[in-house]
C-alpha positions as CSV (number, residue, x, y, z in Angstrom):
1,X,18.1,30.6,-80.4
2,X,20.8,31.8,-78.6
3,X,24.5,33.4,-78.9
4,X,26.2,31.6,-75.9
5,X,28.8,34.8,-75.9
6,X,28.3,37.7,-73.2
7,X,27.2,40.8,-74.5
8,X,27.3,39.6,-78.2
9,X,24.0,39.5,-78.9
10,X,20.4,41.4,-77.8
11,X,21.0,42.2,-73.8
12,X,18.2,41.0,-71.5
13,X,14.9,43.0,-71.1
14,X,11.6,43.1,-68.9
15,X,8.2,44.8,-69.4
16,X,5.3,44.6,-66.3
17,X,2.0,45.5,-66.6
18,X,-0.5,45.9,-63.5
19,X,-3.9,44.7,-64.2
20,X,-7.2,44.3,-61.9
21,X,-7.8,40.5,-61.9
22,X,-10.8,40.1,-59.8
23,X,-12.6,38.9,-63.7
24,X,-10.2,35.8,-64.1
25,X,-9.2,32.9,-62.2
26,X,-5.5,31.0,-63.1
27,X,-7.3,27.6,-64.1
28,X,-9.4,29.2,-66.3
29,X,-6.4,31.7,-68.1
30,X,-4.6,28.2,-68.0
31,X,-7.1,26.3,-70.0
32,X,-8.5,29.8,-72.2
33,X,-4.7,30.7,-73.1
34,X,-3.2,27.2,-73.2
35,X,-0.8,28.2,-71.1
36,X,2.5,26.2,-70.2
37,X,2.3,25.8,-66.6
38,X,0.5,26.8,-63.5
39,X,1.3,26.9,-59.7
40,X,-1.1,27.4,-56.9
41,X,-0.9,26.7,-53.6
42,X,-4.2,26.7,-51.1
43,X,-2.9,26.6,-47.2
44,X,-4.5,24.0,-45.6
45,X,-5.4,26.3,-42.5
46,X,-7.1,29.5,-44.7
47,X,-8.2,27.4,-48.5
48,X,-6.2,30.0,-50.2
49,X,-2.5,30.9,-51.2
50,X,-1.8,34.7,-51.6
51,X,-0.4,33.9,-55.5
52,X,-0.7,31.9,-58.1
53,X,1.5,31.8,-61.1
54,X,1.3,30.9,-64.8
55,X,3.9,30.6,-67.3
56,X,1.4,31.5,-70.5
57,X,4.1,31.0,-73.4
58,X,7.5,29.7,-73.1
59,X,11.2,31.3,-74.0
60,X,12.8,28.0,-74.5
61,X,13.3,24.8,-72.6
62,X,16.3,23.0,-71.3
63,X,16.2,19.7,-70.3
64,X,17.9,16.5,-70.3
65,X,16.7,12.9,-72.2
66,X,18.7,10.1,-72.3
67,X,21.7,11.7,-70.5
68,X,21.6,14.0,-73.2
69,X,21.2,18.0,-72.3
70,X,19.0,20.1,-74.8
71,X,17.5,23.2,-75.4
72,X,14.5,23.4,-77.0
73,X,12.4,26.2,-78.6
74,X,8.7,26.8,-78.6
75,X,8.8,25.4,-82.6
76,X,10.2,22.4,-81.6
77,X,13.4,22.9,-82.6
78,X,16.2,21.5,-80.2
79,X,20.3,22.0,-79.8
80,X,22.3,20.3,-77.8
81,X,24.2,21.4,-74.9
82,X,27.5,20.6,-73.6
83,X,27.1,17.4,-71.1
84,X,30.6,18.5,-69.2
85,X,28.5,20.5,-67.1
86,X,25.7,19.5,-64.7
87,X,21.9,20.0,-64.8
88,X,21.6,22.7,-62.5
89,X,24.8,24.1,-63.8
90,X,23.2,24.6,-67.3
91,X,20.3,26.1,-65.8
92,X,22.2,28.5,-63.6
93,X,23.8,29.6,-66.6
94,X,20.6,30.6,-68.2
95,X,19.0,32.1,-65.0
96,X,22.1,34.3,-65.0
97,X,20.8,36.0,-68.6
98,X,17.4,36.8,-67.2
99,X,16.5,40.4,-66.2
100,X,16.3,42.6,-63.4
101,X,13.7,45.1,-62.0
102,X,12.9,46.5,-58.8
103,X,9.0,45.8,-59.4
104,X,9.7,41.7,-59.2
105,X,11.6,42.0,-56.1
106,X,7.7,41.2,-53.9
107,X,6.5,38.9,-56.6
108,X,7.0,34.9,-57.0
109,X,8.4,35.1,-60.9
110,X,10.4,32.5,-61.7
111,X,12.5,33.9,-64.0
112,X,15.4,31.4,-63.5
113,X,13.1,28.6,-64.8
114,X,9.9,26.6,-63.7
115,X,10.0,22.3,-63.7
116,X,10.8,19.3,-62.3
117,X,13.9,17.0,-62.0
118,X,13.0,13.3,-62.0
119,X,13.9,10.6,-59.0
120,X,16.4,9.4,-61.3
121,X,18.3,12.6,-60.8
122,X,20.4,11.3,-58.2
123,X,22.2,9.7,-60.7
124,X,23.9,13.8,-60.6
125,X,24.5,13.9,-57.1
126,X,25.5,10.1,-55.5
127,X,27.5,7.2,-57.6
128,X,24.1,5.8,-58.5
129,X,23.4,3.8,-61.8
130,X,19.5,3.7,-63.0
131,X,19.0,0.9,-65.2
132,X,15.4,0.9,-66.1
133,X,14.5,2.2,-69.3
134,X,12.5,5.3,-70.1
135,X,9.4,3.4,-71.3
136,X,7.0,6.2,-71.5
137,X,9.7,8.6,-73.2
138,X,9.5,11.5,-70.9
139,X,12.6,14.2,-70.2
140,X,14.8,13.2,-67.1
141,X,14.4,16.9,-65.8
142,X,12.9,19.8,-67.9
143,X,12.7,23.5,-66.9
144,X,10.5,26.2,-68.9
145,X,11.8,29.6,-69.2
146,X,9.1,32.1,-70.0
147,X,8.2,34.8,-72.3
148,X,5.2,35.7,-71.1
149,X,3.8,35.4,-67.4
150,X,0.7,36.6,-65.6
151,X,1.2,36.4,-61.7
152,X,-2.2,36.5,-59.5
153,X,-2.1,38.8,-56.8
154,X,-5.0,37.0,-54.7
155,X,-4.8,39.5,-51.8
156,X,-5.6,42.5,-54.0
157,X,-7.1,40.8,-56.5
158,X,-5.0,41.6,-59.2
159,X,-2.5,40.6,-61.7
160,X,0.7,40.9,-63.1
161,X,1.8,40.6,-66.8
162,X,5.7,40.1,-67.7
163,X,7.3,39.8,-70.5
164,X,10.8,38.8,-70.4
165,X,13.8,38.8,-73.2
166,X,16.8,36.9,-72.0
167,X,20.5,37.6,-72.7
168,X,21.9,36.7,-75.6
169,X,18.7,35.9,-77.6
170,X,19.5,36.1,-81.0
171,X,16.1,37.6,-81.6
172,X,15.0,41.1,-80.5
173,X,11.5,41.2,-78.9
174,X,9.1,43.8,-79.0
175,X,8.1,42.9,-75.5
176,X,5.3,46.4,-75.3
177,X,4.0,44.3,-78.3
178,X,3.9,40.8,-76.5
179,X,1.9,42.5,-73.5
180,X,-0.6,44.4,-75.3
181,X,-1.2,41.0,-77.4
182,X,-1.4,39.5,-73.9
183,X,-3.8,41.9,-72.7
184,X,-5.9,41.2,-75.7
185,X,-5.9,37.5,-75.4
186,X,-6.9,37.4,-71.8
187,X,-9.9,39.6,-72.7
188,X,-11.3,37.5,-75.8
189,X,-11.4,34.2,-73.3
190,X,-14.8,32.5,-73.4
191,X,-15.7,30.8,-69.8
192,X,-16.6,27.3,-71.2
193,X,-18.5,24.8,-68.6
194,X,-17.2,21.6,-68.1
195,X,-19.4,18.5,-68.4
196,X,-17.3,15.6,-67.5
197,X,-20.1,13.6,-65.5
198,X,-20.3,11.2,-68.3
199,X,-16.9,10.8,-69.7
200,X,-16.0,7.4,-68.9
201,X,-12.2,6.1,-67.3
202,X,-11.4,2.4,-66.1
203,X,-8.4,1.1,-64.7
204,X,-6.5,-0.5,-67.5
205,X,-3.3,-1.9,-65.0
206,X,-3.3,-5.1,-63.8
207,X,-3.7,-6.0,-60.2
208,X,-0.5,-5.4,-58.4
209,X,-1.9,-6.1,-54.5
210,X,0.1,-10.0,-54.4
211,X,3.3,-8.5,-56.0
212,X,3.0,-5.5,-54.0
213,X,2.8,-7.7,-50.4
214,X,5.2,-10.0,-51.6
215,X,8.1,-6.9,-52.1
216,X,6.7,-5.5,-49.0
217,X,8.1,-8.6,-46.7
218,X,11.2,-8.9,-48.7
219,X,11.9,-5.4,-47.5
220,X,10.7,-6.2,-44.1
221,X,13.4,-9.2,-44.6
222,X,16.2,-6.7,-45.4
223,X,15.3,-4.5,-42.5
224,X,16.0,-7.1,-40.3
225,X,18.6,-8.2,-41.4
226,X,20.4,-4.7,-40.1
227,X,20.8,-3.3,-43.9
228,X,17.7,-1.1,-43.8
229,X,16.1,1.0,-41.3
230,X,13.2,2.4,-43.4
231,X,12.1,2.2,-47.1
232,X,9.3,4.0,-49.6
233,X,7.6,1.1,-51.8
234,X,5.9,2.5,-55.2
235,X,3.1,1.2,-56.9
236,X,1.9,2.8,-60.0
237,X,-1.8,2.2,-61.4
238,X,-2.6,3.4,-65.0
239,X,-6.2,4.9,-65.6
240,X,-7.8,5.1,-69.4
241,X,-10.5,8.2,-69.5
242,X,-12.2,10.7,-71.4
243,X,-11.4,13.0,-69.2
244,X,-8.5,16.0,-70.4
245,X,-5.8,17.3,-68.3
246,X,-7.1,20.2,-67.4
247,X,-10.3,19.4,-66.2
248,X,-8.7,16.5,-64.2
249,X,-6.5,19.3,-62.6
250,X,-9.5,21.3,-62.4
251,X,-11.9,18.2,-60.3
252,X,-8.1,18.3,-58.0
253,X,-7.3,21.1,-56.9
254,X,-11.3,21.4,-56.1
255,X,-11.7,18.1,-54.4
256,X,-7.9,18.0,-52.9
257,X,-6.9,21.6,-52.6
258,X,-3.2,21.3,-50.9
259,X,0.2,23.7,-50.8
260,X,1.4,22.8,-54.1
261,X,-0.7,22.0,-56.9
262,X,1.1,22.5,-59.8
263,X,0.4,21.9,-63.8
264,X,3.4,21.7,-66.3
265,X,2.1,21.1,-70.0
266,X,5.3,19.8,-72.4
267,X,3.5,19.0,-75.2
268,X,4.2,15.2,-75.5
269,X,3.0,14.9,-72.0
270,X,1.3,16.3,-68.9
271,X,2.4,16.3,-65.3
272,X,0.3,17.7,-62.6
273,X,-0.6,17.1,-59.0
274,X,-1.9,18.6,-55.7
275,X,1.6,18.0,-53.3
276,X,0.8,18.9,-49.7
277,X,5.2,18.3,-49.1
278,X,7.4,20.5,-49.3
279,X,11.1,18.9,-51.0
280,X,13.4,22.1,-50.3
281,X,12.5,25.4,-50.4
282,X,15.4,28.3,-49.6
283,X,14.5,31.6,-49.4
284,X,16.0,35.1,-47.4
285,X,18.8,32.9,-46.7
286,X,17.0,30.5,-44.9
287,X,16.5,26.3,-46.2
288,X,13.6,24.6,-45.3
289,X,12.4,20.8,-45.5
290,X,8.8,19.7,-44.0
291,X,8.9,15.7,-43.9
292,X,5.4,13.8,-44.1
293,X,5.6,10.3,-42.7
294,X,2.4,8.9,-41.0
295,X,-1.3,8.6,-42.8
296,X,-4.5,8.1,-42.0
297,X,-7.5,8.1,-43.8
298,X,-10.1,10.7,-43.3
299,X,-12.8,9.7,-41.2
300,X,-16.7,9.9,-42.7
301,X,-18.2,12.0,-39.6
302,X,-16.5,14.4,-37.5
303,X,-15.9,12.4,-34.6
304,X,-14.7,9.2,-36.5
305,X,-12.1,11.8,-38.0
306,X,-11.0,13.0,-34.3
307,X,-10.4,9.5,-33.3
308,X,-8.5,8.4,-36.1
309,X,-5.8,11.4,-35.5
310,X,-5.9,10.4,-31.9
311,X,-4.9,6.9,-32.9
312,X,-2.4,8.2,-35.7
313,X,-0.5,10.4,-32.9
314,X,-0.4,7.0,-30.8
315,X,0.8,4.5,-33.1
316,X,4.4,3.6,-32.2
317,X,4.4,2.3,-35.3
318,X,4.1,5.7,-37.0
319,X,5.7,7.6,-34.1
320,X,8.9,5.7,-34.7
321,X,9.0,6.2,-38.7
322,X,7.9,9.6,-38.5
323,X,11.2,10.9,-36.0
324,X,13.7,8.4,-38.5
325,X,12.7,10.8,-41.1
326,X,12.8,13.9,-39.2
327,X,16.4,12.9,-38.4
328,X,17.0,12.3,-41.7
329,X,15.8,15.7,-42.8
330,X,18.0,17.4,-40.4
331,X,21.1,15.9,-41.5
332,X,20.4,16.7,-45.0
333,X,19.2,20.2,-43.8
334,X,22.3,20.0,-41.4
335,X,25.0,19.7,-44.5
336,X,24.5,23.2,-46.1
337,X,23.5,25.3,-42.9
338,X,25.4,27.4,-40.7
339,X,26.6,25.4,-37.4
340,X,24.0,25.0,-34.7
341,X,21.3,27.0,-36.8
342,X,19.2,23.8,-37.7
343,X,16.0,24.3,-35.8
344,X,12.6,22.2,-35.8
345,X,9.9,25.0,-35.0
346,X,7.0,22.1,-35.7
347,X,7.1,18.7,-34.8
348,X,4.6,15.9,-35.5
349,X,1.2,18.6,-36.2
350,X,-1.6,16.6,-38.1
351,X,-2.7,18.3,-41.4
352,X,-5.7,17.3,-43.2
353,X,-6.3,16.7,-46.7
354,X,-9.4,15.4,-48.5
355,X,-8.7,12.1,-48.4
356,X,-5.7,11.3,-45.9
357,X,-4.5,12.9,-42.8
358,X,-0.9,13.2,-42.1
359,X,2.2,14.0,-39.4
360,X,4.4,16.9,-40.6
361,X,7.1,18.6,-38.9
362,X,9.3,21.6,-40.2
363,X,13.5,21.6,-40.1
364,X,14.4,24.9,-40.9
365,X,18.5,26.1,-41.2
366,X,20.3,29.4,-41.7
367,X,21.9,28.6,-45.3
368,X,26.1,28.7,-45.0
369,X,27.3,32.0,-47.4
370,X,29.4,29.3,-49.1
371,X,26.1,27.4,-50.6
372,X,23.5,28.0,-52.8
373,X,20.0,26.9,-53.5
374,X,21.9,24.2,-56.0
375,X,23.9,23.1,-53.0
376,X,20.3,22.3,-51.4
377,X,18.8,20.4,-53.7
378,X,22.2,18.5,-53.7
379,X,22.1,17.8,-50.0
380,X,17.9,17.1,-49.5
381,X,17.2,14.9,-52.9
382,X,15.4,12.6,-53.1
383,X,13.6,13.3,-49.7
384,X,13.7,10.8,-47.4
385,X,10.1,10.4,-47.1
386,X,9.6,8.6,-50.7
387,X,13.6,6.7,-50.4
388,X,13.8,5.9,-47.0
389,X,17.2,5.3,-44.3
390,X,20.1,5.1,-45.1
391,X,19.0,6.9,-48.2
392,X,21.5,5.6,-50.2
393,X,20.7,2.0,-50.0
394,X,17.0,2.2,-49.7
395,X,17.5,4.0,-53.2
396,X,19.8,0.9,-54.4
397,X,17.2,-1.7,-52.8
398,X,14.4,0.0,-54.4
399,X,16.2,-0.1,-58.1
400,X,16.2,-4.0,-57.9
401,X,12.4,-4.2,-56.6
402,X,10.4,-2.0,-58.3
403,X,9.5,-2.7,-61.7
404,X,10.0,0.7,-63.7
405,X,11.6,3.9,-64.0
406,X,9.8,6.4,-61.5
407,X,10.3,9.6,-63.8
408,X,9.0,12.7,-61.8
409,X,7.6,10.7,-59.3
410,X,9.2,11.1,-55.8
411,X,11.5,13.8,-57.6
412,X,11.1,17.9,-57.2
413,X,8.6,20.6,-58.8
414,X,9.5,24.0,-58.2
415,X,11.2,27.2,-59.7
416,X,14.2,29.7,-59.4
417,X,13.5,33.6,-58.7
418,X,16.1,35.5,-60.3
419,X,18.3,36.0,-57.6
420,X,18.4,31.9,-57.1
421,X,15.8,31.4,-54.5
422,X,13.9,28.0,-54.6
423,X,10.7,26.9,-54.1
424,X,9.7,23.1,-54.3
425,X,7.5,20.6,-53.3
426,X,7.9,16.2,-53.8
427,X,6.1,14.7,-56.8
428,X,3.2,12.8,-55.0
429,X,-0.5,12.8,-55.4
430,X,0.5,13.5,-59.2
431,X,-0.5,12.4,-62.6
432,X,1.8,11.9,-65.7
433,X,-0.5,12.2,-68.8
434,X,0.6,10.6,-71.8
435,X,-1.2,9.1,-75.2
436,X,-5.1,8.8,-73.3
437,X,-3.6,7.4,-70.2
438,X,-2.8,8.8,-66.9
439,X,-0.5,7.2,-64.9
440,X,-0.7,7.7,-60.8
441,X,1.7,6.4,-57.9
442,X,2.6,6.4,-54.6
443,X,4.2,4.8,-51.6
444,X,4.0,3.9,-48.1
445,X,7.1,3.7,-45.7
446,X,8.1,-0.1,-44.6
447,X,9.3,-0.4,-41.4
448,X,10.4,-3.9,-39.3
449,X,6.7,-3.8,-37.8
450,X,4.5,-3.2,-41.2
451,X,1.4,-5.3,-42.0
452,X,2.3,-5.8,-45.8
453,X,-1.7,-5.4,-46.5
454,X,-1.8,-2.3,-44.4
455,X,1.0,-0.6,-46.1
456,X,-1.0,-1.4,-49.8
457,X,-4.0,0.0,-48.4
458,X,-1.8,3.2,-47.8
459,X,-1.0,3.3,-51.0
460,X,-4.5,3.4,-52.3
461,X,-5.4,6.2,-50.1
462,X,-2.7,8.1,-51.0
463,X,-3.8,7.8,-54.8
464,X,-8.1,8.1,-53.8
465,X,-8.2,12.0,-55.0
466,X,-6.4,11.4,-58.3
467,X,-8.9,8.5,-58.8
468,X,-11.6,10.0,-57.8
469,X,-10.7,13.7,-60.0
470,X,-10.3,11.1,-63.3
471,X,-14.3,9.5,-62.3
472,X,-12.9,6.1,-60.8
473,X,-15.9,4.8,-59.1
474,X,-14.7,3.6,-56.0
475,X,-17.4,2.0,-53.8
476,X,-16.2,-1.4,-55.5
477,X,-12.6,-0.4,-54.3
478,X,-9.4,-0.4,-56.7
């Protein structure tokens, strides 16, 4: 619990230890620990990001449930907050009590809190109204702020453990205590192997493919009409199985190894995923955006795969949605950067995934010295690339199509460093686990010249690794 008053309680504190790490791996501290959340990231050029971070036990967590603010202890208990202030003002507030040291300065802590804010959160930044109900109770937007953390070094192959006391905590922590304990509890783990060959899932959602085709031309409709230039169509498919969290992150980030692959535990329910997009990411005073729009699946032989992304570069179709986006992006990008700095140093590459290939380019601007990583967020959500253009009302026209809430899907995950840097990527090619079920989405971008069947076998591609990590046979297709 906290005393909200500066300096009237227990100041903030920080203890790092330096361990060799070349024993361990982060998925298995995540499942041997039960730790809160992990991040990794594998580049798709070398298979392998430099760090990887877990959040092993939490501080507290704020976050916001039916347009009610809380903060929320390990034990469960919960306070409210004041709702006069915004979500990211709250959570500024908090990252300002964290501690300092020099030896954090070259490491990716996220000391001013790791999460996600839902699609719905653009109900805090536009004149936007949500009506659909929270169906599967899940928190709007929830960020963890750790106790304990353990921060892979994969370079050097080791390890840092932290152990943080905020400001104000009405609670003094022995912190030398919590990382000796940590220490201890790393060393006891017991490498377990998993058998999930056997464990049985089925789809249990009924088959959307007619409703999905039939929301796909009124779109197309609207478009030409003149009141829509592009828009991202969701479909969500719910999966029963045997299967737990973990090891369904585990068959991921194995099968579909991508920049952000992220796992966030919250107790009532699970949200992880393999994101190969970037949402906004500001760092050394610079903001960055990396839109996706254009997909193709992977081909089964080497030459096949060369041909498709030889078509996928050609197609007008994709060409034409792809630079929309890109323009979007830089007007977003454009609204909190210094004047003329807005740059696009990569335009159109092809990156491969496991499944799907894709067009990405990079907008990068010089952040104005009047905004902060806040201001960001405010200017690039939702991306483009799962709303559409105008943003506004493909976000509106979406609202009246699709039949539920999208929760974290097409929102942000990411974290704050403790001098307010942000790192984030999209919620796609993600899985929200809840009571035995797991629940996948995605989208594909309609455009005036879509083939409403082609743009729902997008959406199954898009959705083939989480399938396939939960043991969907899929030679019957979906």
């Amino acid at each position: 619990m906290f005393d909200m008053k500066k300096n009237s309680a227990n100041q903030s504190k920080i203890v790092i230890k330096k361990i060799p790490a070349d024993r361990f791996t982060p998925v298995g501290i995540l499942e041997g620990l039960d730790a809160k959340v992990l991040l990794e990231s594998a580049y798709h050029e070398t298979g392998k990001g430099k760090y990887s971070i877990l959040l092993i036990d939490e501080a507290f967590t704020i976050y916001k449930e039916n347009g009610q603010y809380y903060l929320k202890n390990p034990d469960t208990k919960r306070y409210s907050l004041s709702t006069s202030k915004k979500f990211l003002d709250i959570l500024e507030e908090f990252r300002r009590r964290a501690p300092f040291s020099d030896e954090i300065v070259h490491i990716p802590l996220p000391l001013g809190g790791i999460g996600y804010l839902g699609y719905e959160f653009f109900e805090e930044i536009e004149d936007i109204t949500f009506t659909k109900t929270n169906d599967r109770d899940l928190y709007d937007d929830a960020f963890i702020f750790g106790r304990n953390f353990m921060i892979f070094d994969h370079l050097h192959d080791e390890a840092y453990l932290v152990s943080v006391q905020y400001e104000g905590e009405i609670e003094d922590i022995d912190l030398s205590k919590e990382i000796k304990s940590l220490v201890k509890r790393i060393e006891s783990i017991e490498i377990s192997a998993s058998n999930d060959e056997k464990m049985k899932a089925k789809i249990i959602s009924p088959d959307d493919r007619n409703d999905y085709i039939e929301k796909v031309s009124v779109l197309k409709n609207e478009i030409y009409k003149g009141n829509l230039l592009q828009c991202v169509l969701s479909r969500t498919i719910e999966v029963e199985s045997e299967i737990s969290p973990i090891t369904a992150y585990r068959n991921l980030r194995r099968k579909n190894p991508s920049p952000y692959m992220f796992y966030f535990n919250f107790g009532s329910f699970i949200l992880f995923g393999a994101s190969p997009e970037v949402m906004v990411k500001v760092k050394d005073g610079d903001v960055e955006v990396r839109p996706i729009a254009g997909t193709r699946k992977r081909g089964k032989t080497i030459a096949l795969d060369i041909q498709l992304e030889e078509e996928l570069k050609k197609d007008p179709k994709e060409n034409a949605e792809h630079l929309m986006l890109l323009d979007l992006g830089r007007n977003d990008v454009g609204r909190v950067s210094k004047a003329g700095s807005v740059t696009v140093p990569e335009i159109m590459v092809v990156e491969r995934y496991s499944k799907v290939m894709h067009l990405v380019s990079a907008v990068i601007g010089k952040l104005d010295k009047q905004y902060t990583s806040k201001d960001a967020i405010y200017a690039t959500f939702p991306a483009g690339t799962v709303s559409g253009a105008p943003k506004i009302q493909a976000i509106k026209t979406l609202e009246n199509l699709e039949a539920k809430r999208r929760g974290p899907y097409a929102g942000l995950a990411g974290y704050f460093e403790y001098n307010g840097d942000f790192d984030s990527c999209i919620v796609i090619r993600s899985a929200v686990y809840k009571n035995g079920v797991f629940y996948l989405q995605a989208g594909a971008g309609i455009v005036y010249d879509s083939v409403p069947e082609s743009e729902y076998e997008e959406t199954q591609n898009k959705m083939l690794a989480l399938l396939d990590s939960l043991n969907i046979d899929l030679t019957g297709g979906i």
